[in-house]
Every structure is written in structure tokens, then in C-alpha cells.
C-alpha positions as CSV (number, residue, x, y, z in Angstrom):
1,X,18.2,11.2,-13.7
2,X,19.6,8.5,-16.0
3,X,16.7,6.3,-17.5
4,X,16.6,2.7,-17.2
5,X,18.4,0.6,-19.7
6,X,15.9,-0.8,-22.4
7,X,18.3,-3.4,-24.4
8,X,19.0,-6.3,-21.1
9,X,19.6,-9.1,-21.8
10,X,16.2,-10.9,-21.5
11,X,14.5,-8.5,-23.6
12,X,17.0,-9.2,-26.7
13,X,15.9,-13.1,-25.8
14,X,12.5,-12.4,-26.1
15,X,12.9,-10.8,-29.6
16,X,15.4,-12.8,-31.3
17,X,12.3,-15.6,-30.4
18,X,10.3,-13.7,-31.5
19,X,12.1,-12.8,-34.7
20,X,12.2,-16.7,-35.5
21,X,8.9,-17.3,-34.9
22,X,7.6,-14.7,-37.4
23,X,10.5,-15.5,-39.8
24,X,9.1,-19.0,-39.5
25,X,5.9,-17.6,-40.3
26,X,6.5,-15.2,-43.1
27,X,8.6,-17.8,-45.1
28,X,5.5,-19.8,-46.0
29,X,2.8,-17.2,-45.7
30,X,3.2,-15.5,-49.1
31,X,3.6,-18.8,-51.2
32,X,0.8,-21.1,-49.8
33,X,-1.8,-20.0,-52.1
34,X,0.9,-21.1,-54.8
35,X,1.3,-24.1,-53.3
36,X,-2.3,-24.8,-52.3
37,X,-3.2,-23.9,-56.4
38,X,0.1,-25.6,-57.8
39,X,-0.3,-28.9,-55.6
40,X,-3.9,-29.6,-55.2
41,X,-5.4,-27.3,-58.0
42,X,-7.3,-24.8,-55.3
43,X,-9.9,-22.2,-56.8
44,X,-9.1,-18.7,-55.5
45,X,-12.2,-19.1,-53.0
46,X,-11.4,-22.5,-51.3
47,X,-7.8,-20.9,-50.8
48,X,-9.2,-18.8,-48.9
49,X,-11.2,-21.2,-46.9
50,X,-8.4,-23.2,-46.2
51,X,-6.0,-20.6,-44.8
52,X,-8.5,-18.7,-43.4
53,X,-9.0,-21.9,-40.8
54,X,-5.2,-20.8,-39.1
55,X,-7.0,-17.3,-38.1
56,X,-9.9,-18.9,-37.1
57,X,-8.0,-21.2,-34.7
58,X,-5.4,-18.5,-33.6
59,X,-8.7,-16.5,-32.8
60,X,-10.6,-18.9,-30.8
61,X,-7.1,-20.3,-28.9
62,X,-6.3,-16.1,-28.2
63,X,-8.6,-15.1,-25.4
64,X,-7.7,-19.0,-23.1
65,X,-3.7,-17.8,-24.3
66,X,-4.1,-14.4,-22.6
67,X,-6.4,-15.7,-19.3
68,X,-3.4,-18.8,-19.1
69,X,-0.3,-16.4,-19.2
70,X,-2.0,-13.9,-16.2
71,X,-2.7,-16.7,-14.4
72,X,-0.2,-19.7,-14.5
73,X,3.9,-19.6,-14.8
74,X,4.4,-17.6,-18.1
75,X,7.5,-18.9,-18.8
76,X,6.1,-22.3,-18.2
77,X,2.9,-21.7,-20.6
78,X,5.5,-19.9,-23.2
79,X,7.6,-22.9,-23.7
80,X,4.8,-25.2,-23.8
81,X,3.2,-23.4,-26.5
82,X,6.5,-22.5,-28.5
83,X,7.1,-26.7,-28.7
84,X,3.4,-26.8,-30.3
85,X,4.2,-24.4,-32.4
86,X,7.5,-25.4,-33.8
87,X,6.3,-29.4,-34.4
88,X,3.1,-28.7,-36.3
89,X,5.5,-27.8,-39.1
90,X,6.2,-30.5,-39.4
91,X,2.7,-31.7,-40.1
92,X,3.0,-29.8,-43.3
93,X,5.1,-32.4,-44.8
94,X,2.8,-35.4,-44.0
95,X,-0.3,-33.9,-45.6
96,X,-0.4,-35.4,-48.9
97,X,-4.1,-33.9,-49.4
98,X,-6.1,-31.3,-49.7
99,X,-8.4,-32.0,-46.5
100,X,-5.5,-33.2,-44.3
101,X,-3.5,-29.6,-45.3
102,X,-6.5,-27.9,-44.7
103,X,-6.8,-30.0,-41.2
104,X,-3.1,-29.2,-40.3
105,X,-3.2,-25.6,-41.1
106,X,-6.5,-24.6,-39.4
107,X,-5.1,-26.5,-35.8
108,X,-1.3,-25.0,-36.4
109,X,-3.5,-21.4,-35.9
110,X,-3.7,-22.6,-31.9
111,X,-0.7,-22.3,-31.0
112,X,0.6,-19.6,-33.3
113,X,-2.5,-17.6,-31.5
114,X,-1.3,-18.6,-27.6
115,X,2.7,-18.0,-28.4
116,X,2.5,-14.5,-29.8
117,X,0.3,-13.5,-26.4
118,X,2.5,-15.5,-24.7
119,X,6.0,-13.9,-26.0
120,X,4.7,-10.2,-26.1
121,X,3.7,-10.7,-22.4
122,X,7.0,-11.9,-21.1
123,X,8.9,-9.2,-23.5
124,X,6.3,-6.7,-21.3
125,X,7.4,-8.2,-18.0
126,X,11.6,-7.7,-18.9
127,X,11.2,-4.4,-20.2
128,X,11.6,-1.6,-16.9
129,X,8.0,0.8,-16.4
130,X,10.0,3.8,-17.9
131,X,10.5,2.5,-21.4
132,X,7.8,0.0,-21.7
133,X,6.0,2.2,-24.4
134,X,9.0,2.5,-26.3
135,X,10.0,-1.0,-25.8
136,X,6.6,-2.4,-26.9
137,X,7.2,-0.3,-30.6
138,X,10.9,-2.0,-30.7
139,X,9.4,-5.3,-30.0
140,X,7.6,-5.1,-32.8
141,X,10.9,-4.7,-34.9
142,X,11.4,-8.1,-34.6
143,X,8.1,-8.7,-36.6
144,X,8.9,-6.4,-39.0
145,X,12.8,-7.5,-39.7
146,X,11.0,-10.9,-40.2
147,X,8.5,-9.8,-42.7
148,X,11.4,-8.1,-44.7
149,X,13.9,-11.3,-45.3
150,X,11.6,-14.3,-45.0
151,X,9.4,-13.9,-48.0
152,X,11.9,-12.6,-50.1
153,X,14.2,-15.3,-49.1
154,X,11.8,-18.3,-49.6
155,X,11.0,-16.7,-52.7
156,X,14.4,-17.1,-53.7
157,X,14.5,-21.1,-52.3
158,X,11.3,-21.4,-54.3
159,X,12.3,-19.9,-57.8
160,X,15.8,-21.5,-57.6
161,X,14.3,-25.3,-56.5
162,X,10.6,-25.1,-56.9
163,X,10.9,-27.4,-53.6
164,X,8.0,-26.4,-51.2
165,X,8.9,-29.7,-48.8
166,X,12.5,-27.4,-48.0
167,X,11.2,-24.2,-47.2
168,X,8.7,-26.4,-44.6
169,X,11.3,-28.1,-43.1
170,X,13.0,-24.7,-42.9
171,X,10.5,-23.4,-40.9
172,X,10.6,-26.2,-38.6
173,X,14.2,-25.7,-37.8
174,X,14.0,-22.4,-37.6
175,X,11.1,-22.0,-35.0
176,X,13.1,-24.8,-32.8
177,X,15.7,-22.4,-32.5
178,X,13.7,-19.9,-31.1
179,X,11.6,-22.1,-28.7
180,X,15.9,-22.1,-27.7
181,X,16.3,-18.6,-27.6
182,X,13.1,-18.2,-24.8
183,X,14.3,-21.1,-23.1
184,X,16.8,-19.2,-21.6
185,X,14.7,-16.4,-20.7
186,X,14.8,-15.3,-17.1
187,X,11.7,-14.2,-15.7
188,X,10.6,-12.7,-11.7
189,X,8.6,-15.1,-9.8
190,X,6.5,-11.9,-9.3
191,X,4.8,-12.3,-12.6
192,X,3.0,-15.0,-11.9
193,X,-0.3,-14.1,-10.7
194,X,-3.0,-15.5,-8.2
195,X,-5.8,-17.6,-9.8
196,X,-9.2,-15.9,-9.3
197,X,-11.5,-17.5,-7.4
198,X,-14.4,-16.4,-10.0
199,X,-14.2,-16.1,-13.4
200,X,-15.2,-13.0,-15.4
201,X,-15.0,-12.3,-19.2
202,X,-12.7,-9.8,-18.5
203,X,-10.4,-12.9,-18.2
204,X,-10.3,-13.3,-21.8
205,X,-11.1,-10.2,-23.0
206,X,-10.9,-7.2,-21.9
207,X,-14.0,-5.4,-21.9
208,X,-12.4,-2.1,-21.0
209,X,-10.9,-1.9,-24.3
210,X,-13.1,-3.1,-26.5
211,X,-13.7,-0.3,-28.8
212,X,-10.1,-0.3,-29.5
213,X,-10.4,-4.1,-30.5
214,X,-13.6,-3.2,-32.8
215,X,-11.2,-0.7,-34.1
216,X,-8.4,-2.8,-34.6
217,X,-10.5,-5.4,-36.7
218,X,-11.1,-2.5,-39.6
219,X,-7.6,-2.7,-40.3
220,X,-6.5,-5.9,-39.4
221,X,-9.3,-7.1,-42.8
222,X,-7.4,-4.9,-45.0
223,X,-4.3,-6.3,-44.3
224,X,-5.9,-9.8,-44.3
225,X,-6.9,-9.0,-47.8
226,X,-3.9,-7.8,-49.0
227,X,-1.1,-9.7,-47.7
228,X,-2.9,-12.9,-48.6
229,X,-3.7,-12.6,-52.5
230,X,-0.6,-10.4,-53.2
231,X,1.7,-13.1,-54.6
232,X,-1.0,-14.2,-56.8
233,X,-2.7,-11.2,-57.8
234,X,1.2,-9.7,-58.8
235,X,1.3,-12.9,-61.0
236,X,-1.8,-13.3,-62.4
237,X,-3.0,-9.8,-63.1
238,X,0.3,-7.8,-63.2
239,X,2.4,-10.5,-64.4
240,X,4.7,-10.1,-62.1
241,X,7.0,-13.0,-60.7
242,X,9.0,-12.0,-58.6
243,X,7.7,-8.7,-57.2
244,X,6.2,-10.3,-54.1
245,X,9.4,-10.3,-52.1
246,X,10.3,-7.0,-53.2
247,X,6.5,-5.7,-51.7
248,X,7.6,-7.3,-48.3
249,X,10.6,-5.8,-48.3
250,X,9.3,-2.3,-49.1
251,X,6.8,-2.6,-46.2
252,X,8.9,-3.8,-43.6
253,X,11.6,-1.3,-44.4
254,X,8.7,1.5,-44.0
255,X,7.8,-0.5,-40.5
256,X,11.3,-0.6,-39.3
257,X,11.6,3.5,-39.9
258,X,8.3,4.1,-38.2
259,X,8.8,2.2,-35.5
260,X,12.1,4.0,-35.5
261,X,11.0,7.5,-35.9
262,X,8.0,7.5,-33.5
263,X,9.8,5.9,-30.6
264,X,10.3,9.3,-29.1
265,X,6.7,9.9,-29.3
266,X,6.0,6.2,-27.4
267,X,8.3,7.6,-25.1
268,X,6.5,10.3,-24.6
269,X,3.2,8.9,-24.3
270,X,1.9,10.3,-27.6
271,X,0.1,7.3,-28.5
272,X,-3.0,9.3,-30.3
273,X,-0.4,11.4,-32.3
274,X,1.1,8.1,-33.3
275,X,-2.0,6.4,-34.6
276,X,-3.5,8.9,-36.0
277,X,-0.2,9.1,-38.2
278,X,-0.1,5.7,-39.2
279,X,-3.8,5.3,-39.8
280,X,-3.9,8.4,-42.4
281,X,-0.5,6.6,-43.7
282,X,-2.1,3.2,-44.1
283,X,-5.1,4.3,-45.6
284,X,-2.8,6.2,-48.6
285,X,-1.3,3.1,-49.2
286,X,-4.4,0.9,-49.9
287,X,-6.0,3.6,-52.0
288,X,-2.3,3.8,-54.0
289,X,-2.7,0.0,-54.3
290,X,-5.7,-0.6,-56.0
291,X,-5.7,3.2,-58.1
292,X,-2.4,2.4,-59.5
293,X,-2.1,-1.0,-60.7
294,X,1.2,-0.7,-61.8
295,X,4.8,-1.1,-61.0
296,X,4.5,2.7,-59.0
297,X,1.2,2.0,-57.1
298,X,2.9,-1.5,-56.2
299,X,5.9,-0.9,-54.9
300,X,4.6,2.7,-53.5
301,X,1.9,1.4,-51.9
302,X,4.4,-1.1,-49.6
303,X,6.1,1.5,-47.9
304,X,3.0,3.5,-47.3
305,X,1.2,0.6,-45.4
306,X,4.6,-0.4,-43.7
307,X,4.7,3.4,-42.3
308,X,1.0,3.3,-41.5
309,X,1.4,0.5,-40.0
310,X,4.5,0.6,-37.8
311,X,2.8,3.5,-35.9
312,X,-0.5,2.1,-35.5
313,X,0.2,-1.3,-34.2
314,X,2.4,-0.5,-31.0
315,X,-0.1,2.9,-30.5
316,X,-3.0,0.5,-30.6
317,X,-1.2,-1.9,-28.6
318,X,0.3,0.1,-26.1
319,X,-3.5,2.0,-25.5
320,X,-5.1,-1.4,-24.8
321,X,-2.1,-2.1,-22.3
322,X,-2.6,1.5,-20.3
323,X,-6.3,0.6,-19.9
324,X,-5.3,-2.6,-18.2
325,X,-4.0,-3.9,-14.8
326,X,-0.6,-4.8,-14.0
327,X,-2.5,-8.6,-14.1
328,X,-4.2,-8.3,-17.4
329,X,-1.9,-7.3,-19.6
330,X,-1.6,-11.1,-21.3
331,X,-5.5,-10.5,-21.1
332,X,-5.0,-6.8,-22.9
333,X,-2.7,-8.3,-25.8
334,X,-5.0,-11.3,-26.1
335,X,-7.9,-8.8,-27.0
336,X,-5.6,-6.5,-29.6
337,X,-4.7,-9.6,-31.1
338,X,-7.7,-11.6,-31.0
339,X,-9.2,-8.0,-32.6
340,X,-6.6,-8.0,-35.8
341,X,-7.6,-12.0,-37.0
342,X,-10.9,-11.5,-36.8
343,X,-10.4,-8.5,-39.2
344,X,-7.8,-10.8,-41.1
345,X,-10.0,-14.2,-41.0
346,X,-13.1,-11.4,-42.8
347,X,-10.3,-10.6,-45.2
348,X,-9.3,-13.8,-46.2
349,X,-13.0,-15.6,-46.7
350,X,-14.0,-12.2,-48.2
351,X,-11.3,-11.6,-50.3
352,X,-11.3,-14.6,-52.0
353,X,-14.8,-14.6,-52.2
354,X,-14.7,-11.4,-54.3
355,X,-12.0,-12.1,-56.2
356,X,-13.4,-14.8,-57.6
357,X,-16.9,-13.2,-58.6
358,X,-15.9,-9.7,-58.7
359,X,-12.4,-9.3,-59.5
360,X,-9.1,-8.4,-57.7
361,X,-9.8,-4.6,-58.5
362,X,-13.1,-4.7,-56.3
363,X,-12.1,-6.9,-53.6
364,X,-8.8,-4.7,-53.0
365,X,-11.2,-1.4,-53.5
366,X,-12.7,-3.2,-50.7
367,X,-10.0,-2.9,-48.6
368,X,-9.5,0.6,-49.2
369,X,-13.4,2.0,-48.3
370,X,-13.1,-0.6,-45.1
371,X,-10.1,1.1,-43.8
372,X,-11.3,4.4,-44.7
373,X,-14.6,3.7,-42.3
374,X,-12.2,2.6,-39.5
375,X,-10.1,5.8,-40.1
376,X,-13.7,7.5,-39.3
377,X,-14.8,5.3,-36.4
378,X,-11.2,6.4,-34.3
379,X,-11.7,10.1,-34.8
380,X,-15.9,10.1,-34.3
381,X,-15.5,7.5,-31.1
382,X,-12.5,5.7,-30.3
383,X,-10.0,7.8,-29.3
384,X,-12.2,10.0,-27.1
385,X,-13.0,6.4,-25.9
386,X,-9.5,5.8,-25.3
387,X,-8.6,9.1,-23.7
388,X,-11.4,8.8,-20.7
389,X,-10.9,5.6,-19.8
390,X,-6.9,5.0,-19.7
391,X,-5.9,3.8,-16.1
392,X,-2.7,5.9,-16.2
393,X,-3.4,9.7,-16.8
394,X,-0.9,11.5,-18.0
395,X,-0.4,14.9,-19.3
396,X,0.5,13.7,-22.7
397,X,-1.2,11.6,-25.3
């Protein structure tokens, strides 16, 4: 019996969209502390105010996102909030200070929080039953291709021209085209869902899964930590200018060949095997991080953490979805998502917090006992958790 074809035509849509909107994202995300410290003289902790407001917002907008997309036209509710997310770029280049970035950044975090529940969904609605597992780690690609061009590229645009006002306009025009790309997304009138007549909390979140969420927030604050002060740690402690793009380079090749090499396992349904891989992966890589400050434990540690965490993301992902309804599965990526910023928004107050009193080498030792302890909680609880209360029940896992 031939299996159903993965790569249709929507589904490449859906991920070249989605490839623009994290390329959008990625281009300014390693150099705003730069440009919050270059522009407006920002100490390490009220950087980490300021961008920890986008997480915040993209936390609170994520569990409306998912209950909006099971229950209204998801196309509809995916171009709406593509639009808000493309313009508020361009509310970068009218703040002129501190407050009024700060202001723009922490509401740009709604939008950003409803598209990428939005966009995952409708790639989970092209994709046929029979590959969705390994469509779901493919999807993620897209991410990760993103994460391995963007910062190194507006790296680039920022050593050659020192010109932050271009790379923002960049991103404006760059997002645009993929609110374009999903525009001509075809979707089944099929998946658009009855309204309930009561309303549960299992309309934003979904209790079923919620010790994979609690899981989920362990490593979403290392990353948080780690992805946020890198550019400036690299330059300030390791005096290193231009090693930042090479680190996001590193990882997302090491996410691409994860993703990659455990998309026969997906298939499969090994979703346990998968995570368990990636979380043991991970953890090396923060511990190589912070226990080798040099060029070795750098470099070293990015394609440990992009192996980790190309297997644990779609595993993670994927369980949360098979513990859901054919209705709730906006709901069910909602909750993973809304899971990994409230570990990221941690990081980021935290991180900066320590850094500041304590020192890079603590706060990023941090990061390495926290994910440790969320390594722990999966094998003691969570994926026992998992196992017993998955709605489909099959022989592998």
C-alpha cells in the first residue's frame, strides 16, 4: 500500500510562510540587546525587561489564538493575524525611545503568539493522518532553516552598515511576503469547527496535557537564557564579534539533521525514543556551554542544543497533539507553545537579572541545573504521564 504524499502543495505554502515569518524574526532577535544598549544605553537587566514584554504578550495572546483557530475560519483568523504581525515592524522604526520601543515590542508579542498557533494548525490540517507525525518534525524545518541564515545574515547587514533602521524594514518586507505565501493557502471547509455553546478551560488550554506543558517550560527557560544574552555575552566576555551568527548556524544545522534523522522514528510513532534523545542531547550542550568558555565549548555546544533540540520539539509537540481531539488541536499547540515562553519569558527577566549581579558564568550554570531537573521530571513523571493518557494507542512509542 503506497503512503500518502507528504510534500502537496498547501503544505509547502504553509512552510515557506512560515519560513518568512521566523526569518523575519531571527534577523532582529540576536542584535536587539545591541541595539537596545548601543541606542538607548540599556543595562543588562532592563534589556531584559524590555524584551522579555514580547513573550509576555505572545503568552497571554496564545491560549485566545488556539480557542479562535478551533473555532472560527482558520484561514480567515491566519491572515488576520499574519497582517498584525507583518505591520508592527514597522513600529520599530517610529520608536525613537526607550519606553515607546519597549511599548512596541511587548504588543508586537500578540500577534507573533496567535500566527505561529495559527500557521502550525493549518500546516496540521494539509498534512494527510498517515504522515502527520512526520510532517509536524518537517514543519519545523522551516524554523530551523530560518534560525540558520537570518542571524548570520543581519549580522552581516549590521557589521557592513551598522544600520539597524534596514534590517527593520527588512523584516517588514519580508514577513509581507509570507502573509502572501498563506494567502494562497487552500484549506477544507471541514476544519472549521462548531462554536461551543459553553466554554471550558480546556478551550485554551489543554488540561489533558499539562504535564507535558510544565515540562516543556524547563527547557523553553534555558533556551530563553541562552539565545537572548549570546551575542553579548560572545562580545563582552569572550571577545568575540562575529561568532554569534556562526552559533546560529551551528544549531540550526544540528536541528535540520535531527529533524532529518528521526523522521523515521515520527513515523513510527516513537515519540518517547525521540525526546528522550534530544533531551539527553540538549542537556550536553548547555553543560558544554558554560564548562567550556571557549572557542570549543562555543561552537560545540550549538550543534549539541540544535540536535537536542530538533528531537525534542516536534516529540513534545506531536504528544500534546495525540492527547487531543481532532477540534483541539489549535487548542493543543496553543498549550505547547504557551508552555515554551513562559520558560523563555523566566529566562529572559532571570537571565539578565543574574547576569548583572552574579555573572554570565552563573546565570548560564543556571541554565544547565534547570534543564537537568526537567530531564528528571520527564523520566520520574511525564512520560509515564504521556503514555496513559494518549487518545490514540498504538503499539509503538
Amino acid at each position: 500500500m503506497s503512503m500518502e504524499r507528504l510534500w502537496n502543495a498547501n503544505y509547502v505554502k504553509v512552510m515557506t510562510a512560515n519560513f518568512s515569518l521566523f526569518f523575519a524574526f531571527y534577523l532582529l532577535t540576536p542584535l536587539l540587546p545591541l541595539y537596545l544598549s548601543e541606542t538607548f544605553g540599556a543595562t543588562k537587566d532592563v534589556i531584559g525587561l524590555v524584551l522579555s514584554g514580547y513573550t509576555v504578550t505572545a503568552l497571554l495572546f496564545r491560549p485566545f489564538s488556539g480557542y479562535f483557530v478551533d473555532t472560527f475560519p482558520r484561514k480567515k483568523v491566519l491572515m488576520v493575524c499574519f497582517a498584525a504581525f507583518s505591520i508592527f515592524f514597522a513600529g520599530y522604526l517610529a520608536a525613537g525611545t526607550l519606553l515607546m520601543f519597549a511599548l512596541v515590542r511587548t504588543l508586537h508579542g500578540g500577534p507573533f503568539g496567535a500566527l505561529t498557533v495559527a500557521n502550525s494548525t493549518v500546516a496540521i490540517d494539509v498534512l494527510p493522518s498517515s504522515r502527520r507525525n512526520e510532517g509536524v518534525g518537517y514543519y519545523g524545518l522551516s524554523n530551523n532553516l530560518a534560525m540558520a541564515i537570518a542571524p548570520t545574515f543581519a549580522i552581516y547587514i549590521y557589521a557592513e552598515t551598522h544600520n539597524f533602521e534596514l534590517l527593520f524594514w527588512m523584516a517588514l518586507i519580508i514577513a509581507t511576503f509570507g502573509w502572501m505565501m498563506d494567502a494562497t493557502v487552500r484549506l477544507k471547509p471541514t476544519t472549521v469547527t462548531q462554536k461551543p455553546k459553553r466554554i471550558s478551560l480546556d478551550r485554551f488550554f489543554l488540561a489533558r496535557g499539562w504535564m507535558l506543558g510544565f515540562n516543556m517550560i524547563f527547557f523553553g527557560f534555558c533556551f530563553g537564557v541562552l539565545s537572548n544574552y549570546l551575542a553579548i555575552y560572545g562580545k563582552q566576555v569572550l571577545g568575540m564579534t562575529g561568532g554569534t551568527g556562526t552559533w546560529f548556524l551551528l544549531c540550526s544545522i544540528g536541528l535540520m539533521m535531527s529533524r532529518l534523522q528521526g523522521s523515521k522514528a515520527l513515523r513510527q510513532g516513537k515519540l518517547t525514543q525521540n525526546a528522550t534523545e534530544g533531551m539527553l542531547l540538549s542537556l550536553a550542550g548547555y553543560t558544554i556551554f558554560v564548562a567550556c568558555p571557549d572557542m570549543v565549548g562555543y561552537y560545540g555546544s550549538a550543534i549539541l542544543i540544535g540536535l537536542g533540540n530538533g528531537h525534542l520539539w516536534p516529540a513534545f509537540q506531536n504528544m500534546i497533539i495525540s492527547m487531543a481531539h481532532h477540534n483541539e488541536r489549535g487548542t493543543a499547540n496553543s498549550t505547547i507553545l504557551i508552555s515554551w515562553d513562559v520558560g523563555i519569558g523566566i529566562g529572559i527577566i532571570a537571565g539578565g537579572a543574574i547576569a548583572e549581579h552574579l555573572g554570565y558564568a552563573t546565570a548560564f550554570w543556571t541554565v544547565s541545573v534547570t534543564h537537568a531537573l526537567g530531564v528528571l521530571l520527564y523520566f520520574v513523571r511525564t512520560r509515564r504521564f504521556f503514555l496513559s493518557g494518549r487518545l490514540d494507542q498504538p503499539s509503538a512509542s
